[in-house]
C-alpha beads as a LAMMPS data file, in Angstrom:
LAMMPS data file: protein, C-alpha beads

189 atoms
188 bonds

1 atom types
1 bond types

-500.0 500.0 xlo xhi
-500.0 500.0 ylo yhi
-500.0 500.0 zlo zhi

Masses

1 110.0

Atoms # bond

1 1 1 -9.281 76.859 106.152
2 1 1 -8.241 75.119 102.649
3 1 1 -8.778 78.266 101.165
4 1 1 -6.669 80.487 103.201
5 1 1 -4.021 77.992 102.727
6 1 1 -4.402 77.493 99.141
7 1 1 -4.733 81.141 98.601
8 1 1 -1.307 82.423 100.363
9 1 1 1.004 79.610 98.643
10 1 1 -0.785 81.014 95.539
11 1 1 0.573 84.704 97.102
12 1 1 3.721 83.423 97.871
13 1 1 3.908 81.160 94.190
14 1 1 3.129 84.865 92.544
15 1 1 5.547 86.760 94.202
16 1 1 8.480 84.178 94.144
17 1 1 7.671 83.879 90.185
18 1 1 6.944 87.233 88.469
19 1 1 9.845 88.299 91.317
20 1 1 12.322 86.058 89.816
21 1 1 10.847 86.434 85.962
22 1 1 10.672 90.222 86.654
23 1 1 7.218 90.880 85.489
24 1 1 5.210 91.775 88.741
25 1 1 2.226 93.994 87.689
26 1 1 2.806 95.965 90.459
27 1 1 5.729 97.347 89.686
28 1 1 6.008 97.008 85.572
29 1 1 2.780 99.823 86.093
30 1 1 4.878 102.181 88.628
31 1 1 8.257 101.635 86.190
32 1 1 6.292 102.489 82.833
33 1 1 3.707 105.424 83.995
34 1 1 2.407 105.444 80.567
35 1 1 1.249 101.841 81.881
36 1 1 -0.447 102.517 84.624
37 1 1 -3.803 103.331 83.287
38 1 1 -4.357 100.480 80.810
39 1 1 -2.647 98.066 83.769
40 1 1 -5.019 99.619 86.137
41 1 1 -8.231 99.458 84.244
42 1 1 -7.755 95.729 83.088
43 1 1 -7.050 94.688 86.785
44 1 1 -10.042 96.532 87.570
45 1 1 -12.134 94.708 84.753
46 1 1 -10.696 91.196 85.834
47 1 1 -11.329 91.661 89.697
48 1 1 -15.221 92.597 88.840
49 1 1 -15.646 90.233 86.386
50 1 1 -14.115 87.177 88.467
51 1 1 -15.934 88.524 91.421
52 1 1 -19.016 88.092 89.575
53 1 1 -18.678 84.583 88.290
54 1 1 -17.501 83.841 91.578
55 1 1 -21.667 84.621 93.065
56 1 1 -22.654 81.606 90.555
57 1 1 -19.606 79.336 91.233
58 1 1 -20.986 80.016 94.650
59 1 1 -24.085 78.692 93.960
60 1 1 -23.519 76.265 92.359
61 1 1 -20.830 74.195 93.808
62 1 1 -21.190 72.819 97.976
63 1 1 -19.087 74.962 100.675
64 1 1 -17.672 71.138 101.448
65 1 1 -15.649 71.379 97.304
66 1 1 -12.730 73.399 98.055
67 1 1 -10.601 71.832 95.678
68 1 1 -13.712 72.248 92.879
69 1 1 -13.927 75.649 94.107
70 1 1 -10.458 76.356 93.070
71 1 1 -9.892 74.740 89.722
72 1 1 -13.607 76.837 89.102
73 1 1 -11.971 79.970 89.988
74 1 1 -9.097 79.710 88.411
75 1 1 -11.042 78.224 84.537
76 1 1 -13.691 81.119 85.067
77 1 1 -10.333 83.473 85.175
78 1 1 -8.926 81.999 82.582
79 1 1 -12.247 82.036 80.579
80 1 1 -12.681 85.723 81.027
81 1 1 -9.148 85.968 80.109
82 1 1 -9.760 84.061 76.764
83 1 1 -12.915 85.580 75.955
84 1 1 -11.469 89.462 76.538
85 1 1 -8.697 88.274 74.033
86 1 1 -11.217 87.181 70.939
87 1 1 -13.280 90.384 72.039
88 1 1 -10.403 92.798 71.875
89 1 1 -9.343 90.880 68.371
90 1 1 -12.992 91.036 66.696
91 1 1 -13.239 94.672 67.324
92 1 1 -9.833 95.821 66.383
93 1 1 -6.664 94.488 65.631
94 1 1 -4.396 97.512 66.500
95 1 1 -6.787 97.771 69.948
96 1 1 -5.768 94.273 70.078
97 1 1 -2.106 94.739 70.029
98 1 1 -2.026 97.724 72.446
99 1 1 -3.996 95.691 74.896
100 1 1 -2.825 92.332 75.166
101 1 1 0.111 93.138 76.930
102 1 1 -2.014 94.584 79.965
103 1 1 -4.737 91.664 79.804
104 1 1 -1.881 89.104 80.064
105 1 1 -0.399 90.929 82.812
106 1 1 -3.712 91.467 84.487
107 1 1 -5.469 88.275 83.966
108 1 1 -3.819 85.761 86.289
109 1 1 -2.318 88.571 88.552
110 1 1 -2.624 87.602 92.596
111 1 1 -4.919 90.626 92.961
112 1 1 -7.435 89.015 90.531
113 1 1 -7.523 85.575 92.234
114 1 1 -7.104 86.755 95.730
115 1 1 -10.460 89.255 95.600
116 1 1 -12.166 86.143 93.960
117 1 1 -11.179 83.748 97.561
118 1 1 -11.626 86.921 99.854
119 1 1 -15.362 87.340 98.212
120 1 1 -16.246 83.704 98.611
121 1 1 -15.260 83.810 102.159
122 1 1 -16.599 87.257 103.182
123 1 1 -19.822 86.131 101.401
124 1 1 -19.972 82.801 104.320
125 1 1 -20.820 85.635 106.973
126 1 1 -23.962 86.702 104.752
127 1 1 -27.096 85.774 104.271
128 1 1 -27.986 87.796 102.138
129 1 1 -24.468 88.743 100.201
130 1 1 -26.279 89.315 96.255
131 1 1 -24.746 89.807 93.122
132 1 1 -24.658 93.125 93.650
133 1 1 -22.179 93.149 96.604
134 1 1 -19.968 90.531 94.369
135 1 1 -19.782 93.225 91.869
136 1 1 -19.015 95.796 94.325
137 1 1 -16.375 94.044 96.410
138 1 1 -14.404 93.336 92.967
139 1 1 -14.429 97.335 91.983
140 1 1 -13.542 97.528 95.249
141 1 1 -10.547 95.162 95.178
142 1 1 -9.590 96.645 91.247
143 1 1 -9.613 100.343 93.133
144 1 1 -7.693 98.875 95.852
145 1 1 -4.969 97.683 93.555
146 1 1 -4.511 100.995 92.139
147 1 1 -4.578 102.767 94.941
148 1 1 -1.427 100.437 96.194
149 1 1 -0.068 101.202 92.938
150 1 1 0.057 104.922 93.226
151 1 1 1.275 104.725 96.670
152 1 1 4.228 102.806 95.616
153 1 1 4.866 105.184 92.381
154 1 1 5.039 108.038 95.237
155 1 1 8.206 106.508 96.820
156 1 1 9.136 104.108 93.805
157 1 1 12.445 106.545 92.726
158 1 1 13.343 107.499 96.378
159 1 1 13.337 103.691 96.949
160 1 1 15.715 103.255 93.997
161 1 1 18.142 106.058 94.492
162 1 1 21.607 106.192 95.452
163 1 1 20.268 107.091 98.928
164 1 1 19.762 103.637 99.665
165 1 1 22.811 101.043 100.074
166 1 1 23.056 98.947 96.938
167 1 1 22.223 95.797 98.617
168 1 1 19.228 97.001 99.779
169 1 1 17.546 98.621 96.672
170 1 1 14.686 97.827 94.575
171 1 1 12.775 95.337 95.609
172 1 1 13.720 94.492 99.831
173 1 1 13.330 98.196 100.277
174 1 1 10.278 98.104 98.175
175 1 1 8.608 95.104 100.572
176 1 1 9.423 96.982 103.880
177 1 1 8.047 100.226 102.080
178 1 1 5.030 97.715 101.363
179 1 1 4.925 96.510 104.795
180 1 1 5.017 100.192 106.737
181 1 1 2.325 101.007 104.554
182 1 1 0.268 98.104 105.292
183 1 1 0.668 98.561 108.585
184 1 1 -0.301 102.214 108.639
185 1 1 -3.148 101.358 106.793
186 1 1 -4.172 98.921 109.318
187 1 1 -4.179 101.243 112.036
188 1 1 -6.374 103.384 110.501
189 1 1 -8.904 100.808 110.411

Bonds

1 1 1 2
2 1 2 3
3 1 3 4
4 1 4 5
5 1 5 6
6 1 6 7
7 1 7 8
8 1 8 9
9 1 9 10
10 1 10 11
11 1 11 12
12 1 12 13
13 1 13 14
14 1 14 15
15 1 15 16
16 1 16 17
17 1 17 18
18 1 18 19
19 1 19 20
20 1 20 21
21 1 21 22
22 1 22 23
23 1 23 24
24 1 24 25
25 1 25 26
26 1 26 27
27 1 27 28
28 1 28 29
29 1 29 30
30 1 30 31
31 1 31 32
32 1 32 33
33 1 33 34
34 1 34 35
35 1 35 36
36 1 36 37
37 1 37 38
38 1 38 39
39 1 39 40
40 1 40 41
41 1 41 42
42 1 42 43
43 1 43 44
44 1 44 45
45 1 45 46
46 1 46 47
47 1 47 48
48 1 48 49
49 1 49 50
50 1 50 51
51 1 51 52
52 1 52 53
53 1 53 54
54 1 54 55
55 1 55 56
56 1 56 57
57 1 57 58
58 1 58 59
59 1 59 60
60 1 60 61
61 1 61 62
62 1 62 63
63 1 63 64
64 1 64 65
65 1 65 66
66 1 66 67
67 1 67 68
68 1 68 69
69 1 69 70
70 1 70 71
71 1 71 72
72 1 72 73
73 1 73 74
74 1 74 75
75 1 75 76
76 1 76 77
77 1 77 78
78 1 78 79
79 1 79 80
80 1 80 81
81 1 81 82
82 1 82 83
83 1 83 84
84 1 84 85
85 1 85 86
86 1 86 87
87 1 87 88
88 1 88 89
89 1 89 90
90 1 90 91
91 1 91 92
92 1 92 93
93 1 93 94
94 1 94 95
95 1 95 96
96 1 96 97
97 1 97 98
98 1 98 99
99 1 99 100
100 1 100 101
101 1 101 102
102 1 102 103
103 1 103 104
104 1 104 105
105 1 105 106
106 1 106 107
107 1 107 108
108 1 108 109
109 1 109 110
110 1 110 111
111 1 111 112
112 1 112 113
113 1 113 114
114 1 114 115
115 1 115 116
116 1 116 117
117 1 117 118
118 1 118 119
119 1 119 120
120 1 120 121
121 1 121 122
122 1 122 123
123 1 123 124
124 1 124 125
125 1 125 126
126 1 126 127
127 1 127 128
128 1 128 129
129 1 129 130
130 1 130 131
131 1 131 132
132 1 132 133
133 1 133 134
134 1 134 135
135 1 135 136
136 1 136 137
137 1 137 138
138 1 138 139
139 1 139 140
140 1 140 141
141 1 141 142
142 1 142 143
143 1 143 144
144 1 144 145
145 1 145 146
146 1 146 147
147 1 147 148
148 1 148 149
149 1 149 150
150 1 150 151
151 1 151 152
152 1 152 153
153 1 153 154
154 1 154 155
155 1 155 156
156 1 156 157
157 1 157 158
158 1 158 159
159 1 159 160
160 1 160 161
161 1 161 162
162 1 162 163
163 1 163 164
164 1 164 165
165 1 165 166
166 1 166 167
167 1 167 168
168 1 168 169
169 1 169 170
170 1 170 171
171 1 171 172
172 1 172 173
173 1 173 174
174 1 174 175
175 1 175 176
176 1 176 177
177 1 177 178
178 1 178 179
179 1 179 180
180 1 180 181
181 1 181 182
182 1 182 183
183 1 183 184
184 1 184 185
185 1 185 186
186 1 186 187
187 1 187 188
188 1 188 189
């Protein structure tokens, strides 16, 4: 139950920030289309990666450590986050500076720390949840994030047009947009 908790203020903390900053993923890759491919491959990356430190966090640390599960999480992130940095640097400088504007977007994004808590707790139900599956779940998750991406680039300039009273542009008319969606989605399932 710490989890879910933990992991919805860190939802809510995300939102309310890169909102208020004006640097939500999300929506800096369906402003910039010449973004959305580097954005969506690094989230992709992050969410696999994470999901697969995640199996040996797992392992290692007691179901009764939320709170050690958490600060794990969230240095593994940041590790991968580091390490994809020096990597990117060592092989190129000029891949370097195209990239490190997506990998610090990506890195500490809600999507990336959100498939890491959903895995750990889908993975409780499971015997026999593997590696494997951990891998799986975060391409899964990465796709999933681009998938919402492209579905709000389909209605991002209706959403943003004249159309729509001035008060209620941009970003409210962007979170009920979000919300119908969900829901649709839902039913489907």
């Amino acid at each position: 139950m710490f989890l879910v908790s933990e992991l919805i203020a860190l939802l809510c903390v995300n939102l309310i920030f890169t909102q208020a900053l004006g640097t939500s993923t999300l929506l800096v890759a369906v402003r910039n289309k010449t973004n959305f491919v580097p954005i969506a491959v690094s989230i992709t990356v992050f969410t696999t990666l994470g999901t697969m430190a995640a199996y040996f966090i797992d392992k290692i640390i007691p179901l009764e450590s939320d709170y050690w599960l958490l600060i794990c999480y969230i240095a593994v992130i940041a590790f991968i986050y580091i390490l994809s940095l020096i990597v990117l640097n060592l092989i190129s400088t000029e891949i370097f500076e195209k990239c490190k504007l997506y990998i610090h977007l990506s890195a500490f994004n809600c999507a990336v720390l959100g498939s890491v808590f959903t895995v750990h707790n889908k993975s409780l139900g499971y015997d026999d949840f593997g590696f494997g599956d951990y891998a799986f779940f975060g391409f899964q998750s990465g796709i999933g994030f681009v998938l919402a991406a492209i579905i709000i680039m389909a209605a991002y300039k209706n959403l943003n047009s004249s159309k729509v009273p001035a008060s209620f542009r941009g970003f409210p008319a962007m979170l009920v947009y979000i919300g119908i969606i969900s829901m649709a989605v839902y039913a489907l399932k």
